[in-house]
SEFIZA-3560 file (N, C-alpha, C; in Angstrom, 3 decimals):
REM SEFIZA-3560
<numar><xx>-4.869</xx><yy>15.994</yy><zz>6.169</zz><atom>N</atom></numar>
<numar><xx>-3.568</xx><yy>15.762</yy><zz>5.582</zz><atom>CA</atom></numar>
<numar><xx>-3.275</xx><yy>16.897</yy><zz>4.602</zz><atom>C</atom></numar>
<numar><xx>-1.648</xx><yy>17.476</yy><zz>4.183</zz><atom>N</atom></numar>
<numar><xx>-1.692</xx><yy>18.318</yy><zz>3.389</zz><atom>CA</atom></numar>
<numar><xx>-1.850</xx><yy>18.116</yy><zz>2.260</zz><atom>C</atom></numar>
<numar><xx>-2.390</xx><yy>18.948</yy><zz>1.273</zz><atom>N</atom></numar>
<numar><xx>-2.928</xx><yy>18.363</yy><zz>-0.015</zz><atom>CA</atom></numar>
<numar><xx>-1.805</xx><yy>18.339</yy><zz>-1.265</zz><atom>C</atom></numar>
<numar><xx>-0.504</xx><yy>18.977</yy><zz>-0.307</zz><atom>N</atom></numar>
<numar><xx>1.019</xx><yy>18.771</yy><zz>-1.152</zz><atom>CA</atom></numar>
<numar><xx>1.930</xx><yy>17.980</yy><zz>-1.000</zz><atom>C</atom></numar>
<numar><xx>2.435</xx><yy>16.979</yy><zz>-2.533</zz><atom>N</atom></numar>
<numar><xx>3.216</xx><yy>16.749</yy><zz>-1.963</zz><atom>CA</atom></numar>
<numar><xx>4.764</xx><yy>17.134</yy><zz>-1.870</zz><atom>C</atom></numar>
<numar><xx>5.036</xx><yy>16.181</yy><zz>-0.573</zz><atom>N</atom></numar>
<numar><xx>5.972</xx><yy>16.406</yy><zz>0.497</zz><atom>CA</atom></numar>
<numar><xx>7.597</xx><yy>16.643</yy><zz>-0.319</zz><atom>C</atom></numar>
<numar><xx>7.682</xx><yy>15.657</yy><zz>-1.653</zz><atom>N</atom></numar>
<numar><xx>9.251</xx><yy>15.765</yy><zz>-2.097</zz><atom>CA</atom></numar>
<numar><xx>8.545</xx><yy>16.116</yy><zz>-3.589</zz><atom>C</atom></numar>
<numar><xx>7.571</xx><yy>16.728</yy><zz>-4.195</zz><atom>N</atom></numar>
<numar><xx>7.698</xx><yy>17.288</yy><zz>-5.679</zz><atom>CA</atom></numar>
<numar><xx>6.931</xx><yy>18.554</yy><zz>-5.579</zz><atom>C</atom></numar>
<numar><xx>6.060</xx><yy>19.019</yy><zz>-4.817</zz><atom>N</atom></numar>
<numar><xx>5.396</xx><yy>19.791</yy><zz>-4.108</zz><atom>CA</atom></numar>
<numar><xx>3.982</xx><yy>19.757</yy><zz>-5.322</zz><atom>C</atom></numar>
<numar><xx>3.702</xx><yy>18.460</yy><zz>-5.986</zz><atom>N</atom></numar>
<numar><xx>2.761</xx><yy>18.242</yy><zz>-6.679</zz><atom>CA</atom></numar>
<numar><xx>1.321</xx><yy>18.448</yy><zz>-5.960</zz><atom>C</atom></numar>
<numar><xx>-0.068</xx><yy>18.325</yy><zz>-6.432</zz><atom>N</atom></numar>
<numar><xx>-0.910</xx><yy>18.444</yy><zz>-5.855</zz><atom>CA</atom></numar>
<numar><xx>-1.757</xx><yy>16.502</yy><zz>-5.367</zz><atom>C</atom></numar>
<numar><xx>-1.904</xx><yy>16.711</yy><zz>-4.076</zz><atom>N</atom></numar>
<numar><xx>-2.348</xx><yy>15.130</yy><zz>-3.855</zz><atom>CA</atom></numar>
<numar><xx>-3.681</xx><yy>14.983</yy><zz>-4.038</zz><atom>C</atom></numar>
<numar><xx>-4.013</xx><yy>13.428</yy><zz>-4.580</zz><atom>N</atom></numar>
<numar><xx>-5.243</xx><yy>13.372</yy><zz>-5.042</zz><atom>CA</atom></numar>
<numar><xx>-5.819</xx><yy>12.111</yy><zz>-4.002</zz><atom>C</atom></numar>
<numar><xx>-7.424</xx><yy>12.266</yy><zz>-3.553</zz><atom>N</atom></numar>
<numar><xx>-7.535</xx><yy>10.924</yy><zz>-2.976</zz><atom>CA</atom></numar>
<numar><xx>-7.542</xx><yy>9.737</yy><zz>-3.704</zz><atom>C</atom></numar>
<numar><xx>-7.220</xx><yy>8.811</yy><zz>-3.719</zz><atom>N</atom></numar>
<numar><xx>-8.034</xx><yy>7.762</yy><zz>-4.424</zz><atom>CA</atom></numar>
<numar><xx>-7.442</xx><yy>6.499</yy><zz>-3.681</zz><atom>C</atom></numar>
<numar><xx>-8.202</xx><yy>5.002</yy><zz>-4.564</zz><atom>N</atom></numar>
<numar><xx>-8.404</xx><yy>3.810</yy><zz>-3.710</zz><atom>CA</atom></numar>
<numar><xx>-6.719</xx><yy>3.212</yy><zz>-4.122</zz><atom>C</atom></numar>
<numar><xx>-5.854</xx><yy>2.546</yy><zz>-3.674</zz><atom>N</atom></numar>
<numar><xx>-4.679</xx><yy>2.336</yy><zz>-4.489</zz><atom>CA</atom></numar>
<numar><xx>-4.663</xx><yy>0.655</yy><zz>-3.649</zz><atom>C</atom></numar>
<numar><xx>-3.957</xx><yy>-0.305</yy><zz>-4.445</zz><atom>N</atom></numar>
<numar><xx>-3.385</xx><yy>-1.344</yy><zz>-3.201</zz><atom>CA</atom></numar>
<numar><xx>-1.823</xx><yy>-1.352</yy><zz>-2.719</zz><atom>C</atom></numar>
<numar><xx>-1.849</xx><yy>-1.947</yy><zz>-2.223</zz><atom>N</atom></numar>
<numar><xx>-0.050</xx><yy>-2.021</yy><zz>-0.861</zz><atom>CA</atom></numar>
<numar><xx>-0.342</xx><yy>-3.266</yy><zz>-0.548</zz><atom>C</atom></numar>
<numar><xx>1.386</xx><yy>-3.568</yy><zz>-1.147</zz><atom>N</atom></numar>
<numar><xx>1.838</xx><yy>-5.052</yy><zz>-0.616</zz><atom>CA</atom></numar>
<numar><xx>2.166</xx><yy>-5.152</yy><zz>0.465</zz><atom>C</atom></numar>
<numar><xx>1.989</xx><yy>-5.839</yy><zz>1.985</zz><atom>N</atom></numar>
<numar><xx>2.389</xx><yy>-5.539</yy><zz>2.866</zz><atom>CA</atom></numar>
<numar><xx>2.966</xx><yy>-6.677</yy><zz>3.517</zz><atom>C</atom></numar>
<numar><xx>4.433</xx><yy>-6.770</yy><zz>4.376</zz><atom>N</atom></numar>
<numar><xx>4.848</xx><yy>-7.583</yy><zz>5.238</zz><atom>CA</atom></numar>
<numar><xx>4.145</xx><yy>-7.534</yy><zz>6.135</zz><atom>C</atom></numar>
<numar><xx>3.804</xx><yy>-8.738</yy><zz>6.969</zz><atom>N</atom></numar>
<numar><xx>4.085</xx><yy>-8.815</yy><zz>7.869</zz><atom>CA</atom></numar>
<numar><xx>4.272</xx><yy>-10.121</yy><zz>9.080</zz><atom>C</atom></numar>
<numar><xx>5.308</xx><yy>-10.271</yy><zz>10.258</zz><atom>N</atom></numar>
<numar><xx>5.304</xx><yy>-11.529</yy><zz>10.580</zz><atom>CA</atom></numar>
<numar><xx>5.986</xx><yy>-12.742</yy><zz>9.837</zz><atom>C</atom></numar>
<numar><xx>7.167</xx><yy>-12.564</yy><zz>8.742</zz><atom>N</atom></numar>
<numar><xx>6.904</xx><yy>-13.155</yy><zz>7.311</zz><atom>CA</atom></numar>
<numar><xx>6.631</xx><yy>-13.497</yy><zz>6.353</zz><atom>C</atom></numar>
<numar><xx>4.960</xx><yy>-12.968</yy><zz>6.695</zz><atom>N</atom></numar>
<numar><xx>3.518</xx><yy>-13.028</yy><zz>5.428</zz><atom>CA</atom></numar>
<numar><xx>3.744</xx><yy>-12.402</yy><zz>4.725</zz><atom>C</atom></numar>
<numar><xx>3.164</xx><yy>-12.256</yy><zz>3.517</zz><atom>N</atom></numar>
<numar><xx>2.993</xx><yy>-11.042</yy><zz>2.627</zz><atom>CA</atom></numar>
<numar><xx>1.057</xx><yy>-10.806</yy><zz>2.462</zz><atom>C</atom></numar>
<numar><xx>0.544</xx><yy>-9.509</yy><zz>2.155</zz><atom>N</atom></numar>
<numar><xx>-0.370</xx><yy>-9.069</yy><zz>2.144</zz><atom>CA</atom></numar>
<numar><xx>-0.724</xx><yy>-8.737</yy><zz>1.105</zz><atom>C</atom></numar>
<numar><xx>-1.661</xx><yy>-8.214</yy><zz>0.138</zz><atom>N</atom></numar>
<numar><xx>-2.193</xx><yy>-7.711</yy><zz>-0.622</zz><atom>CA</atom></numar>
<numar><xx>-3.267</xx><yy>-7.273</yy><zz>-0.599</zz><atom>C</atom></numar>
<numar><xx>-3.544</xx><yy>-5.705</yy><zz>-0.032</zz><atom>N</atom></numar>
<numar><xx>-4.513</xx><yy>-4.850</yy><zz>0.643</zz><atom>CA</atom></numar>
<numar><xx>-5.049</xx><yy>-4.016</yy><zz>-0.713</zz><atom>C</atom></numar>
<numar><xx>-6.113</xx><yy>-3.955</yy><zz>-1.276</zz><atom>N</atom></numar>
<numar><xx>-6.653</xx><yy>-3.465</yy><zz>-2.174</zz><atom>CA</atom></numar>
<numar><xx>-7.951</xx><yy>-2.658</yy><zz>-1.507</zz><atom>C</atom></numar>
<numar><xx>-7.934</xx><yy>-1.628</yy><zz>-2.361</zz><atom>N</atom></numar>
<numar><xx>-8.856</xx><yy>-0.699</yy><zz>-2.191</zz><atom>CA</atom></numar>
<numar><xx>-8.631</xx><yy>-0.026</yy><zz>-0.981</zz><atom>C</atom></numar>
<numar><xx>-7.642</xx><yy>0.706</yy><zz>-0.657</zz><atom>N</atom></numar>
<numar><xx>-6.841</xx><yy>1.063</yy><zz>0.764</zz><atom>CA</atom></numar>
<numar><xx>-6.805</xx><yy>2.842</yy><zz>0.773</zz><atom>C</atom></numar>
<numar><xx>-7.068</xx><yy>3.693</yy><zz>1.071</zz><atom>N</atom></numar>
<numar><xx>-7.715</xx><yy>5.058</yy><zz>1.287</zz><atom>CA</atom></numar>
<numar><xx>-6.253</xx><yy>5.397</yy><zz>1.089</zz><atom>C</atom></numar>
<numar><xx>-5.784</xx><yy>6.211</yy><zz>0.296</zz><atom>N</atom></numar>
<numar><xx>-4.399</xx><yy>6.993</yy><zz>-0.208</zz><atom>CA</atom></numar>
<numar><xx>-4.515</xx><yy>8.344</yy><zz>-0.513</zz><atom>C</atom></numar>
<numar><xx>-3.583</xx><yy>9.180</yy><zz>-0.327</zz><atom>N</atom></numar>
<numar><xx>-3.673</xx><yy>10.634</yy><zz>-1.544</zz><atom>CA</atom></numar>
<numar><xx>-2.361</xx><yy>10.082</yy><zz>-1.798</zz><atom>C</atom></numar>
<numar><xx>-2.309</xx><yy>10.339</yy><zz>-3.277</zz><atom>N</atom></numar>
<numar><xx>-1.463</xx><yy>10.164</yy><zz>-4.555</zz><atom>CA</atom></numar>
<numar><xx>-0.790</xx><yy>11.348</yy><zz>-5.418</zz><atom>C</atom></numar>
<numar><xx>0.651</xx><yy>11.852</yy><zz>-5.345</zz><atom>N</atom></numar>
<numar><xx>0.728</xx><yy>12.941</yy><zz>-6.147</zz><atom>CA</atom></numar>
<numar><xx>0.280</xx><yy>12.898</yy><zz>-7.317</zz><atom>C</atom></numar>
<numar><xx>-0.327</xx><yy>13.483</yy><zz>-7.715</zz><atom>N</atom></numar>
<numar><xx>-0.780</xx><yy>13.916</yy><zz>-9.411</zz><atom>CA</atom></numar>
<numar><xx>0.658</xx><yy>13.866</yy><zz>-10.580</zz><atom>C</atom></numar>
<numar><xx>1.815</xx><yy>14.156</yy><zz>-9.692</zz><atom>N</atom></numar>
<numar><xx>2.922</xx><yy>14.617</yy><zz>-10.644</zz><atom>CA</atom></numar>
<numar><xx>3.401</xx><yy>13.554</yy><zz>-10.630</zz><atom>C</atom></numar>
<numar><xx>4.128</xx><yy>13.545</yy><zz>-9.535</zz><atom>N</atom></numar>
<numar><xx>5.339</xx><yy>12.572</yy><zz>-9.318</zz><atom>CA</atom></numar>
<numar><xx>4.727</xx><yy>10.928</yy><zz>-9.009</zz><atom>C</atom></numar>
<numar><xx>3.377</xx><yy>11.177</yy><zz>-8.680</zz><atom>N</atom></numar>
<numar><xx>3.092</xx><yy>9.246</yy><zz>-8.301</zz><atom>CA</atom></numar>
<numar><xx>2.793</xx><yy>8.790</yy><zz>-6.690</zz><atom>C</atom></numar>
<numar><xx>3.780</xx><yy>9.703</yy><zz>-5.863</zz><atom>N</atom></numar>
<numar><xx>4.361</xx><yy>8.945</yy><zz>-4.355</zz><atom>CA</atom></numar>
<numar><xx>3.190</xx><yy>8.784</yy><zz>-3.680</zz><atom>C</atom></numar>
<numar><xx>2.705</xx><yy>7.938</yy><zz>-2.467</zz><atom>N</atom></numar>
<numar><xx>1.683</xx><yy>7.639</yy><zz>-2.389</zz><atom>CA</atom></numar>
<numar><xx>2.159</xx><yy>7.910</yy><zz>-0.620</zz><atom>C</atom></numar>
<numar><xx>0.762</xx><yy>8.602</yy><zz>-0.031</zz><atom>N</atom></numar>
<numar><xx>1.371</xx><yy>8.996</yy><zz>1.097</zz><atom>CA</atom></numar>
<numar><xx>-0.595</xx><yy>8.314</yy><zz>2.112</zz><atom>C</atom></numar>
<numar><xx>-0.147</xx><yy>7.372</yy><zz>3.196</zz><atom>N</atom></numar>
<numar><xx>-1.412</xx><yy>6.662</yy><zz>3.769</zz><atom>CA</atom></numar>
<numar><xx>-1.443</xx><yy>7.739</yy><zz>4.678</zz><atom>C</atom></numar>
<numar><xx>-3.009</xx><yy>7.891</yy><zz>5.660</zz><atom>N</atom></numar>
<numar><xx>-3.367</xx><yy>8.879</yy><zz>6.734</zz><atom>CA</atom></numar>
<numar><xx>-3.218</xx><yy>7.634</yy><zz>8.014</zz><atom>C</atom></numar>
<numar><xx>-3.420</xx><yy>8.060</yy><zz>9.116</zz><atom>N</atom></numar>
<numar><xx>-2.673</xx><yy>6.922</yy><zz>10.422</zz><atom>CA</atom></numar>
<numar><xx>-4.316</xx><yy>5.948</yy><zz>9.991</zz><atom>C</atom></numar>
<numar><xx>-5.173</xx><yy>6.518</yy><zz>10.100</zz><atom>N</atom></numar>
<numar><xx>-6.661</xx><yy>5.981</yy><zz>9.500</zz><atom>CA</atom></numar>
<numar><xx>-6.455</xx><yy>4.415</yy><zz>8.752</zz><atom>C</atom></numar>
<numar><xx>-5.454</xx><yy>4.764</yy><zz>7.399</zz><atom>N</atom></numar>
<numar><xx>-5.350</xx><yy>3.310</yy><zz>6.442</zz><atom>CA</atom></numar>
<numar><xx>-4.662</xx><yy>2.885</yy><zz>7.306</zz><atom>C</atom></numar>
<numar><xx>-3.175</xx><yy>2.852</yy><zz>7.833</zz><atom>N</atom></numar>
<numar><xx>-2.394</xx><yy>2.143</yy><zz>8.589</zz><atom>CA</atom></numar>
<numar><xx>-2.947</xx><yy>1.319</yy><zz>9.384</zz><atom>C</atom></numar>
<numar><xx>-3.852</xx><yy>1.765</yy><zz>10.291</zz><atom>N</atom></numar>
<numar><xx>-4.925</xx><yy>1.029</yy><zz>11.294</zz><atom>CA</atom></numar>
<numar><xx>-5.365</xx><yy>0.247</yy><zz>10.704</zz><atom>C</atom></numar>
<numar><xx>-6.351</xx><yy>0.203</yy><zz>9.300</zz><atom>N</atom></numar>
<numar><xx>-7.051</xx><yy>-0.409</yy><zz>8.684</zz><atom>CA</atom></numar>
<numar><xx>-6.110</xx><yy>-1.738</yy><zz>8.385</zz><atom>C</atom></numar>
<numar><xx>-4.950</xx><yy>-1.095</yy><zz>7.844</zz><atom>N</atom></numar>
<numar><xx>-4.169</xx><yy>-2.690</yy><zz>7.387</zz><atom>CA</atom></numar>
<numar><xx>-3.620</xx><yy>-3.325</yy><zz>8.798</zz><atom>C</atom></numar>
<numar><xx>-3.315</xx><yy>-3.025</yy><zz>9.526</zz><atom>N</atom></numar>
<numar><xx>-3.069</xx><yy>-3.852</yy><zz>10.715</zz><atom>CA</atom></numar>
<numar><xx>-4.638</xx><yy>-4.820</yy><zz>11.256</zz><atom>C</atom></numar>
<numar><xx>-5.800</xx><yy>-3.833</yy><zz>11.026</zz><atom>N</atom></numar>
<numar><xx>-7.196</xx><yy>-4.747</yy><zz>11.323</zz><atom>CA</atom></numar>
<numar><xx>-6.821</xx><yy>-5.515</yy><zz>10.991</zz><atom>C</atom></numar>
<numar><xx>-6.960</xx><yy>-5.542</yy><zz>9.012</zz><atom>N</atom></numar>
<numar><xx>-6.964</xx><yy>-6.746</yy><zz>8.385</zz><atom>CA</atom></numar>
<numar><xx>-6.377</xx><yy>-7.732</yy><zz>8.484</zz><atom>C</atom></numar>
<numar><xx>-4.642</xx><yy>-7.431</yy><zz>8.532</zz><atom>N</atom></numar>
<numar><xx>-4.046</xx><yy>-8.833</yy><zz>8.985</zz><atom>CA</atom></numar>
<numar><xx>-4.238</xx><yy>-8.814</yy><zz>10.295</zz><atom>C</atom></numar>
<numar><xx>-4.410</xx><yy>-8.210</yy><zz>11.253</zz><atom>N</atom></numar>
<numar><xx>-4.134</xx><yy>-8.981</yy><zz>12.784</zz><atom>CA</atom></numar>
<numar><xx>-5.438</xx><yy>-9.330</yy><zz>13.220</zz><atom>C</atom></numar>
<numar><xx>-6.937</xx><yy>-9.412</yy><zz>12.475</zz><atom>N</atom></numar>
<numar><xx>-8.056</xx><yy>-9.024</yy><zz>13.189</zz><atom>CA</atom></numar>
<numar><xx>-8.842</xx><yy>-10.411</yy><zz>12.866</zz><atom>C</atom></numar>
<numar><xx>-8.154</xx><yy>-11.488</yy><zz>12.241</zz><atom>N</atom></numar>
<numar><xx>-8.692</xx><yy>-12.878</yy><zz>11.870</zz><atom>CA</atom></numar>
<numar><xx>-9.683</xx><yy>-12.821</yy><zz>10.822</zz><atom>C</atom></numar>
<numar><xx>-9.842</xx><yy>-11.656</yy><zz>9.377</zz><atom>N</atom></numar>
<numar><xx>-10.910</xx><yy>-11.238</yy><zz>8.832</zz><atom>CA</atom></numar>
<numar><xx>-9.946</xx><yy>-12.125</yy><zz>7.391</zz><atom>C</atom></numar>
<numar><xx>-11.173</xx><yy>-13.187</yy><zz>7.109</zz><atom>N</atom></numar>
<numar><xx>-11.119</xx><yy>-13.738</yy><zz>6.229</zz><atom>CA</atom></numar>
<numar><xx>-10.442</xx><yy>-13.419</yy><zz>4.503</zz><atom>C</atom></numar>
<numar><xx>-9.262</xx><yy>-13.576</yy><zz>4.166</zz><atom>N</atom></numar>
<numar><xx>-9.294</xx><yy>-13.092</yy><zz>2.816</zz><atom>CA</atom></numar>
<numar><xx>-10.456</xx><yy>-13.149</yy><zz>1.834</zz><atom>C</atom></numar>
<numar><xx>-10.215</xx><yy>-12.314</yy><zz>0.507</zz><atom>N</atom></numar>
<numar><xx>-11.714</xx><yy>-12.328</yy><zz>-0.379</zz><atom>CA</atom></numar>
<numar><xx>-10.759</xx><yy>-13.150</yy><zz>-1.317</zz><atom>C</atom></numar>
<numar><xx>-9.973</xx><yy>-13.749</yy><zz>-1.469</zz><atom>N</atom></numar>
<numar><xx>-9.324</xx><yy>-14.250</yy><zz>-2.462</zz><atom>CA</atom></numar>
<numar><xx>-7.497</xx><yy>-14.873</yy><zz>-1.970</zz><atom>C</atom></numar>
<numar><xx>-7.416</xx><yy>-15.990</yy><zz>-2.369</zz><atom>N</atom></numar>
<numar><xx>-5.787</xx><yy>-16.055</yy><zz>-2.355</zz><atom>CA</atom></numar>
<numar><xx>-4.886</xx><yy>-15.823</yy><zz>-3.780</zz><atom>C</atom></numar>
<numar><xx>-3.753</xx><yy>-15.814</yy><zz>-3.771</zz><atom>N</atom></numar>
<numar><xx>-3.134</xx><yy>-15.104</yy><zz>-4.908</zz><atom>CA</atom></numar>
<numar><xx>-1.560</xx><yy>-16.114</yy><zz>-5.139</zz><atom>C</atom></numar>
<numar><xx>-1.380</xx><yy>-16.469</yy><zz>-5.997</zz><atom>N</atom></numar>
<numar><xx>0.142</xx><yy>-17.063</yy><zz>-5.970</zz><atom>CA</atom></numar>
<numar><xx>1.295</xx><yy>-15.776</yy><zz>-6.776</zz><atom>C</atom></numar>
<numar><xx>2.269</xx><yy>-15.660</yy><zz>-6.353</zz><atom>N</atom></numar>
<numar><xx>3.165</xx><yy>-14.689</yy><zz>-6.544</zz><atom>CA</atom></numar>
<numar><xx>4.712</xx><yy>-15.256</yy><zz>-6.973</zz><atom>C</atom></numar>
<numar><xx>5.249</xx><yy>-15.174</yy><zz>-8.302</zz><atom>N</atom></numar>
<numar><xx>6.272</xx><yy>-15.323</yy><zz>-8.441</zz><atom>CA</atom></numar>
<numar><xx>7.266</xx><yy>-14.189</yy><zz>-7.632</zz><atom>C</atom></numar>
<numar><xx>8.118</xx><yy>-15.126</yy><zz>-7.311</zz><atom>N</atom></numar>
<numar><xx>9.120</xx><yy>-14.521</yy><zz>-6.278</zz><atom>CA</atom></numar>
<numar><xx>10.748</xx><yy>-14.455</yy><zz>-7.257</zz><atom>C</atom></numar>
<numar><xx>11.519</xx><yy>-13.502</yy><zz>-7.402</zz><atom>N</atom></numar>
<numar><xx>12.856</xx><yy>-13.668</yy><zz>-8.032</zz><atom>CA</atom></numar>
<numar><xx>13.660</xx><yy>-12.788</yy><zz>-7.111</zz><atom>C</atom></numar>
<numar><xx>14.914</xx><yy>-13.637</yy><zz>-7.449</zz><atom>N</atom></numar>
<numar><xx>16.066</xx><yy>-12.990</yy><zz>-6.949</zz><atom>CA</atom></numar>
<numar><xx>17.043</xx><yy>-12.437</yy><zz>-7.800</zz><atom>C</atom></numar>
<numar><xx>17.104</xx><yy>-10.456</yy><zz>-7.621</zz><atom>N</atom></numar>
<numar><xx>17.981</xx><yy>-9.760</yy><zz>-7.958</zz><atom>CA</atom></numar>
<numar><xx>19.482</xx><yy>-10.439</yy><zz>-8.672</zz><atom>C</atom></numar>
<numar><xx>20.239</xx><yy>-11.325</yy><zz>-7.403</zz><atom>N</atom></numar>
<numar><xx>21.746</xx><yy>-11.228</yy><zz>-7.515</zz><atom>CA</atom></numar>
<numar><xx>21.605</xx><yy>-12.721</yy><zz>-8.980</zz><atom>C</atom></numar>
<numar><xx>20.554</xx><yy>-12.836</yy><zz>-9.583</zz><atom>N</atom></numar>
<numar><xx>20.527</xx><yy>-14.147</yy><zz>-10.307</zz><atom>CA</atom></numar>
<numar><xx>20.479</xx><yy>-13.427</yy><zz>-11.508</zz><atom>C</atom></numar>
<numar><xx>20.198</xx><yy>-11.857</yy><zz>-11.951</zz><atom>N</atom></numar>
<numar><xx>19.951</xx><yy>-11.596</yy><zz>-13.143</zz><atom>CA</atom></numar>
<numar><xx>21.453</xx><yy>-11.355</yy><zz>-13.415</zz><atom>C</atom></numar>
<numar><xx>21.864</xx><yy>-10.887</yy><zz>-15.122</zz><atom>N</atom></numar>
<numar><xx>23.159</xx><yy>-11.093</yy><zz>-15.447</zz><atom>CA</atom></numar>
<numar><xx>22.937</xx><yy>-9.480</yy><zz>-15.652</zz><atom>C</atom></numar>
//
C-alpha cells in the first residue's frame, strides 16, 4: 500500500484501529483491525487483507468476545 496519504499527502502509519461496521442491518464492532492511519490528517485507509478479515468475522459464525449496548440518537431531534 502507498505509504501517502491519498487527500493530505501526510505520511501513513500502521497501526491496530476499530470500525463500526453494517451489515445485513447489524451493526459490528471490529477492534484491533490492521489500518495505515495518516499521521496528519487522521483518515484511515484498510488493505483488501482487513476487508476480508471483517467479512470472516461477521459472515464466518465466529463467536463475539463481548456484547456491547449502544445509544442510538436521531440528528433531526436536536434543536
Amino acid at each position: 500500500m502507498n505509504e501517502e496519504c491519498l487527500f493530505c499527502k501526510g505520511r501513513l502509519q500502521k497501526q491496530l484501529v476499530t470500525r463500526v461496521q453494517e451489515f445485513e442491518g447489524h451493526w459490528y464492532i471490529i477492534e484491533n483491525l490492521p489500518a495505515m492511519v495518516c499521521s496528519q490528517c487522521g483518515e484511515t485507509f484498510y488493505t483488501p487483507d482487513a476487508h476480508d478479515r471483517v467479512l470472516d468475522l461477521i459472515t464466518g459464525g465466529i463467536e463475539p468476545i463481548r456484547m456491547e449496548v449502544v445509544a442510538v440518537m436521531d440528528a433531526s431531534k436536536a434543536s
